[in-house]
N, C-alpha and C positions, 0 to 999 in steps of 0.2 A: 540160179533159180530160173527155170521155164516161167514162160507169159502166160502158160495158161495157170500155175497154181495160186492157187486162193492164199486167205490169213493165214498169218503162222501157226501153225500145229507145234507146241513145246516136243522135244524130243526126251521123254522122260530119263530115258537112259542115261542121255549127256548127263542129265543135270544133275541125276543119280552120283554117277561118276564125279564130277565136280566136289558135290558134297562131299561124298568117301572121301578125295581126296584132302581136301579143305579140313575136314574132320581131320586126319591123319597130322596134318601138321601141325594143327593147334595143339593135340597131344602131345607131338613133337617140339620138344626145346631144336630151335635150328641150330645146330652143332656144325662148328669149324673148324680146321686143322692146325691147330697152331705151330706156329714156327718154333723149329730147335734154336738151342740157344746162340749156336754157332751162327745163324743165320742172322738172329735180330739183333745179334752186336757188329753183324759187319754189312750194316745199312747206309746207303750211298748220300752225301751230300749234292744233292743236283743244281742248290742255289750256287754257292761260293765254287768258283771253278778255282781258283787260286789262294792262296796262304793270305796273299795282301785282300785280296776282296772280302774273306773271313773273319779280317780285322777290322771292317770299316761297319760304324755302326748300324743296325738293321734298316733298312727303307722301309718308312710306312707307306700305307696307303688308306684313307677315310675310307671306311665303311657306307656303300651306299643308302639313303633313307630307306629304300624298300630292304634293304640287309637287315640292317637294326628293326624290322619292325617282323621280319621271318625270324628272328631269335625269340620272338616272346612267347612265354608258354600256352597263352591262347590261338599262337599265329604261327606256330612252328612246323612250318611246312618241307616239304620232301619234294624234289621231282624224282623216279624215277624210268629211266630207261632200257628197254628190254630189247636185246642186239641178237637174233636167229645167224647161227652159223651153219653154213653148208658142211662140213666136218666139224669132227669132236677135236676139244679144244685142247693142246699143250699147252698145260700150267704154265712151265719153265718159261716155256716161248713168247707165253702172252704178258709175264709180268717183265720179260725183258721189252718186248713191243710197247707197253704202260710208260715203263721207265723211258724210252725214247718219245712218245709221244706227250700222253695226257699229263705226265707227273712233270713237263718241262716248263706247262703254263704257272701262271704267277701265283693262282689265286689257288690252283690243285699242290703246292707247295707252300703252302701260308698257312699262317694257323690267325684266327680272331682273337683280340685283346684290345685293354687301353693302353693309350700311352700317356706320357706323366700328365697332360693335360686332362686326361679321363674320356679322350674321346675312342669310339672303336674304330680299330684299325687294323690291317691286314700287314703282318710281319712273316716274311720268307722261315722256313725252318729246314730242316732235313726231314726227307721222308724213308720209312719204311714201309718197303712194295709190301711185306709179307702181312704187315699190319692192315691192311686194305684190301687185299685180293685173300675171298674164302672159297673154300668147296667145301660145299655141304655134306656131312657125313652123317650116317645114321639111315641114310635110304636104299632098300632093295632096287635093284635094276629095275622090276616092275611096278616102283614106284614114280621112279624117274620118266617110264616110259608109259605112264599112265595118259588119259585123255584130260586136258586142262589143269595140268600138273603146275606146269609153270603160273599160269594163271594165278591157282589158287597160294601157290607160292609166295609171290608176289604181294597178293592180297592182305595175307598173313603178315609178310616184312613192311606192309603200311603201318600195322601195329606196335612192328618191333620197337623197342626204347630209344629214347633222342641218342643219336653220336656226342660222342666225348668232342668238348671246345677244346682239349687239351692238343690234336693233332688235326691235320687236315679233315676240311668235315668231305668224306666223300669213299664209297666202300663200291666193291665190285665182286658179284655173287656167281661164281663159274658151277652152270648145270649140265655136265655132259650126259650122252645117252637119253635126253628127250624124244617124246614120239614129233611125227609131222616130219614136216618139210626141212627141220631145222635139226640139223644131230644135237647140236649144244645150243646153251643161249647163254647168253651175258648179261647181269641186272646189275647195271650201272645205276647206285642210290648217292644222292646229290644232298645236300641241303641247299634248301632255295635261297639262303642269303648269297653264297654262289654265283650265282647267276639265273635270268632267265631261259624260258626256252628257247631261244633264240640264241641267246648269247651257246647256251651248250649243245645246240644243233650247227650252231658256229666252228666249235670246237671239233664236234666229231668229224665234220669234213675234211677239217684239217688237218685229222689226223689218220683219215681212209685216205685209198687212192682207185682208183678207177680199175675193174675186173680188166675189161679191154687194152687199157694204157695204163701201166702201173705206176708210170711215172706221172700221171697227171689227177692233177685233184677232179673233184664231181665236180657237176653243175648243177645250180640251182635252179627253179622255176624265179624269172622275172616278169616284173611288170611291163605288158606290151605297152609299148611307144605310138602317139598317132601318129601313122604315119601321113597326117595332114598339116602340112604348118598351119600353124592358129595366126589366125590374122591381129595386126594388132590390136591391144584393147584400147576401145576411145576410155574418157575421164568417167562418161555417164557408163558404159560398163563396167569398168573399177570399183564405181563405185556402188550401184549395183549388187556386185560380189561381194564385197567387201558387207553389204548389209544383208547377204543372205549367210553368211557367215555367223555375223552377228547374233540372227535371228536364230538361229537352228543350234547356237550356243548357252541362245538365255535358254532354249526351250530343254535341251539336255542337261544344262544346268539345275533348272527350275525340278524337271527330273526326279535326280538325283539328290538334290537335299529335299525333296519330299519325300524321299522314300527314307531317306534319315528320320524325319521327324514321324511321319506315319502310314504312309502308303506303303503295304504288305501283302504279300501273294496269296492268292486262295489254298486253303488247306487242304492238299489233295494226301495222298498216300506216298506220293514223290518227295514231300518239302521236308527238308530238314529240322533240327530242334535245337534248343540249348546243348552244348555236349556233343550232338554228331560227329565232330572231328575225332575224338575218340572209341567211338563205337566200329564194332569189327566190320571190317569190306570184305566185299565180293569184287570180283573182275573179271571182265569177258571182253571178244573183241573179235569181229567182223573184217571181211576184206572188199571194199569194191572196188567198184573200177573207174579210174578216172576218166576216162572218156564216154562212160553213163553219164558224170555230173557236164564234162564238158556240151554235152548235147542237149544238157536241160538248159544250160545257162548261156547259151546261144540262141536256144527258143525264147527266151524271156528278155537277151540280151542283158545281162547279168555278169555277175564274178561264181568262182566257186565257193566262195564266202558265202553268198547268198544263197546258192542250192545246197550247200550245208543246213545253213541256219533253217531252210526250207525243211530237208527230212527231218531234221531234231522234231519239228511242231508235227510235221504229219506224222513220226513212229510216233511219238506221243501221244498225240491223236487215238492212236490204232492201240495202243500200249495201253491206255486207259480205260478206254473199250474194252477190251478184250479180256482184265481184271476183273470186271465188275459183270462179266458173262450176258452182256446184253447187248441188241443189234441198233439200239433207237442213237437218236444222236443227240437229243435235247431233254432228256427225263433225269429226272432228279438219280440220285446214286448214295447211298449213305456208307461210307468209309469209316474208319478207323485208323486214327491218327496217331503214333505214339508221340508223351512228350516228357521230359526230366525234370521235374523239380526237383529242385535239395538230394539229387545222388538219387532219387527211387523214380522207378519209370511208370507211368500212368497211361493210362489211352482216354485219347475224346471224340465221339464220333462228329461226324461233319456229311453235311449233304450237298453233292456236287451237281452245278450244272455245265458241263464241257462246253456249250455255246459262251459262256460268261465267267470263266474261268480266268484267272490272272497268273499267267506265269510268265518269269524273265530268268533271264540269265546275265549273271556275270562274265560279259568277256573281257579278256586282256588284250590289248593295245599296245605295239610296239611302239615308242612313240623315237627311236633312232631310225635312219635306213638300215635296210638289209644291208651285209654286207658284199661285197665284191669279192670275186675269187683271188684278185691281189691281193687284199687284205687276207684274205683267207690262207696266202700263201705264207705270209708273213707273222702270221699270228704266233708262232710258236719263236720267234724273235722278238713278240713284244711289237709288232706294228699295226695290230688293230685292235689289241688287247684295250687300247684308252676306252673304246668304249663299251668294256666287257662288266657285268654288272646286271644289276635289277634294275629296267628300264620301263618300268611297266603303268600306264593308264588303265582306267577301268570304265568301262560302257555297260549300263544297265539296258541290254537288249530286249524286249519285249515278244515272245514265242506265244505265236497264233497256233491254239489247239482245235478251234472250230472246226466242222465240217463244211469240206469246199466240194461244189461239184466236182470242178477244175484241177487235179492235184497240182497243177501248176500255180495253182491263186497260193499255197501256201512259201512257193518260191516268189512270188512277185509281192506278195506279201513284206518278207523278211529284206526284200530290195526296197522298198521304199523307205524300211527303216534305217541301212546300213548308208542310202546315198545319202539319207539328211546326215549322217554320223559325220559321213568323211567329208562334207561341207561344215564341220564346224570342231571345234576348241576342247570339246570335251573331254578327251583324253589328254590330253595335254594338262587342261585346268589342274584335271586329279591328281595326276605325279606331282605337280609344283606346289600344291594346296597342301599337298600329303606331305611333300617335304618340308615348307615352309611350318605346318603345326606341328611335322616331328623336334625339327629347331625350337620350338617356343615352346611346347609342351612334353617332351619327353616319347619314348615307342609305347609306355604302356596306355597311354589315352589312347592315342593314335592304333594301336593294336584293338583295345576295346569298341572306338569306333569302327573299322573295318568288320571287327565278329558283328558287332548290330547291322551295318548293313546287309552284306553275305547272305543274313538270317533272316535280312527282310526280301530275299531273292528266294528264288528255287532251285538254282543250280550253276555251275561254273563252265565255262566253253572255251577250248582254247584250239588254235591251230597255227602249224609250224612244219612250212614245206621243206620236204627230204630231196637227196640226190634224187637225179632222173635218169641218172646210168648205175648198174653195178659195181656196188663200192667193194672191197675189202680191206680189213684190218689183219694186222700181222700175218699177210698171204693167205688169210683166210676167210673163202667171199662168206658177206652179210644176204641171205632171202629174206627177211623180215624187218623190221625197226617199228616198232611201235612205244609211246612212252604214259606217264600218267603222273600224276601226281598225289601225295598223302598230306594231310594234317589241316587244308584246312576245313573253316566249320561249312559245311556243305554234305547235303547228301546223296549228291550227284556230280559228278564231275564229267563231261564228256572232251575225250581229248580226238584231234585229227591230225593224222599224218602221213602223207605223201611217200613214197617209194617206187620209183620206174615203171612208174603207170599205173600203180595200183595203189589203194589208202586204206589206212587203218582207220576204224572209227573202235574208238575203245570208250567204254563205260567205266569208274569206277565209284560204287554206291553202297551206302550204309546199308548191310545185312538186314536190319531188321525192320529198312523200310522199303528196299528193292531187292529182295531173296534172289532176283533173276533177273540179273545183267544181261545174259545171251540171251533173253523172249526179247527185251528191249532192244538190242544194237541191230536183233534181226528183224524186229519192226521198220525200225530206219533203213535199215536194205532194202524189204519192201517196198515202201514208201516212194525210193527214188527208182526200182524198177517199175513202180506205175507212172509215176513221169515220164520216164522212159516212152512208156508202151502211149502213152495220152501223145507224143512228141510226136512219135513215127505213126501213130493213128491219123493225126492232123497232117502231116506229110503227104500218106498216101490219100486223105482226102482231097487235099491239093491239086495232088496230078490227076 
């Protein structure tokens, strides 16, 4: 996008297109090729490599707290990931590359169950490739090669029906003959008991290897090191820290169970409702450039975290505006809210003021390290798998919509919140809190509480850096990776992710109260191309 064009102009055609195709699939039952008979009785045991290990009783494994609480029918969540290939994909090839790669790990060959004790547990089984890997039939080539095909594809398979607990939860949707940059793509759909994004951004590395060097795994973005030795810390520094720590825990704590008991976001057109997680999605998704955000967040001195969290509030900003067809910044706005009571859907209006508006997000909190590429190397042996799982804290982030002069105030903003975060407990608390009342109470409280608070949020944010070299899988390079999430109660989800210098910012939002995911994703592009421009403005005022 040039620095000189203005707000976004919707492209009606895209979105035309979009719908057609959206439309198209809903009428469409997603049809799959089922395997002959021949095929699904001679499915490979990948666990028992021997007669005697076949005999030895199955190894459990506990079900993590956050596993058991993505089973419940209110909290039954999806990640899916969507893999851009540079050529169209062999079937044959790809489900023998599966077989050697993803289907070797523990938890992609296990099926969920109790054991005599009644607790849930991951028990190895035999897989069948043919059972898990589908191409979808039923579509004309210039369906496939339509504009935002995949997109809407996708959107659609948010809907589809829960996976069978009976076989490994986890399916892989081959679309060859896409239009763009990508011939095929791959929609790797996961259930989140599974693992995090993390733990399955883990996984894919593992099982790509480097376009340049085939024989070497990717790299990850790490966390810079100061390169200053810190001097040691006296007792009155320790301690100190130790009580800024403190303090910036009660205060996120304090937080969080007020938003339990009644602090609630303003009701905009954005916020979600009872039921949301069921209601049909839309999905759209943007590309920019990583070194736009790196030159805002060196302006600010800042993470990329922060000038994330920064455009969310400014497209928003502009996203909101831009709805309600007015230039002012502080005048009231009267909206239309949808909300579900008892199965029938209702509307309420609400009058908004954007200076005084309350929106936050739910972000997730890795609360393990990243891993290391040793571990990375190892993982399909089982030597970083121990910490593979649902690992996940929860931060209720607070997104500044106001109007700034500065578009950078909306970046320095989202940093004062994120440096009190990472000085204090709060993610942490949650995972052991959450685990500790799933022990004592059972997943479906603990499910119920999570939909109240969710619902007392406005939306879900999550991010999960990719390689920073060109990967390929089964010798066939990946242009794209982007991923998303389904099921839960949110009507916004905004996911980020990293790829050899470029990042996906992807949307995925309840139809009937964000029709237009792409006006959105492309607001936040804006947003951080005026950063941009405000950066290198003050630059050349400098010199």
């Amino acid at each position: 996008m040039g620095d000189n064009e203005g707000p976004l102009k919707v492209n009606k055609k895209i979105e035309s297109a979009a719908y057609e195709v959206s439309s198209l699939l809903r009428l469409r039952r997603i049809a799959t090729t089922k395997p002959d008979a021949a095929t699904a009785v001679s499915s490979t045991n990948f666990f028992s490599a021997t007669e005697e290990a076949a005999e030895e009783p199955p190894e459990e494994e506990p079900v993590t707290p956050c596993g058991r609480l993505f089973c419940e029918p209110n909290m039954s969540c999806y990640i899916m990931c969507i893999l851009g290939f540079k050529n169209l994909i062999n079937l044959p090839e790809f489900k023998q590359a599966l077989k050697e790669t993803l289907v070797k790990h523990k938890r992609f060959h296990s099926v969920m169950t109790k054991n005599a004790k009644g607790i849930d547990v991951w028990v190895a089984t035999e897989v069948d490739i043919d059972a898990h890997v589908f191409e979808p039939s039923g579509f004309l080539e210039e369906d496939l090669a339509a504009p935002h095909f995949v997109e809407a594809y996708v959107a659609d398979l948010a809907s589809a029906p829960p996976m069978s607990f009976s076989r490994p939860l986890w399916a892989c949707h081959i679309l060859n003959g896409t239009s763009g940059d990508a011939a095929a793509h791959m929609v790797v759909r996961v259930h989140h008991s599974l693992g995090d994004g993390t733990s399955l951004m883990s996984l894919l590395l593992a099982c790509t290897r480097r376009v340049d060097q085939p024989n070497m795994l990717p790299s990850v973005p790490a966390k810079r090191k100061n390169l200053k030795a810190d001097p040691p810390s006296s007792l009155l520094s320790s301690l100190w820290k130790t009580l800024i720590l403190v303090r910036n825990t009660m205060i996120g704590l304090s937080y969080y169970f007020a938003t339990i008991l009644w602090v609630k976001d303003s009701d905009t057109r954005i916020k979600g409702h009872q039921g949301v997680e069921r209601a049909p999605k839309s999905l759209m998704y943007t590309v920019i450039d990583i070194d736009d955000m790196r030159l805002v967040k060196d302006a600010v001195n800042g993470t990329i975290n922060d000038v994330l969290m920064g455009i969310i509030g400014a497209g928003l900003h502009q996203y909101l505006e831009e709805s309600r067809g007015k230039n002012t910044k502080t005048d009231g706005v009267t909206q239309i809210q949808p909300t579900m009571q008892n199965g029938v859907s209702s509307h309420r209006k609400t009058t908004l003021n954007l200076s005084h508006l309350r929106i936050r997000a739910t972000a997730l909190q890795n609360t393990r390290m990243t891993p290391g590429l040793q571990e990375l190397a190892t993982m399909m042996e089982g030597g970083s798998q121990k910490q593979w799982g649902n690992r996940l804290g929860y931060l209720i982030f607070p997104i500044s919509v106001q109007h700034f002069s500065d578009p950078l105030d909306h970046v320095r903003a989202a940093k004062r919140t994120s440096d009190r975060m990472k000085a204090s407990l709060e993610g942490a608390f949650t995972y052991w809190s959450g685990a500790l009342l799933m022990a004592m109470t059972g997943p479906p409280q603990v499910a119920r509480l999570t939909e109240h608070t969710t619902l007392q949020t406005t939306m879900a944010v999550s991010n999960v850096p990719g390689p920073m070299e060109p990967v390929m899988f089964g010798g066939n390079p990946i242009v794209l990776i982007y991923p998303t999430a389904a099921g839960q109660p949110s009507s916004l989800s905004i996911l980020f992710q990293s790829y050899v210098g470029k990042a996906c910012l992807v949307a995925m939002t309840a139809r009937d109260l964000i029709p237009d995911p792409g006006t959105l994703c492309q607001c936040m592009a804006d947003a951080l191309q005026e950063m941009k421009r405000a950066v290198i403005s003050r630059r050349q005022d400098l010199n």
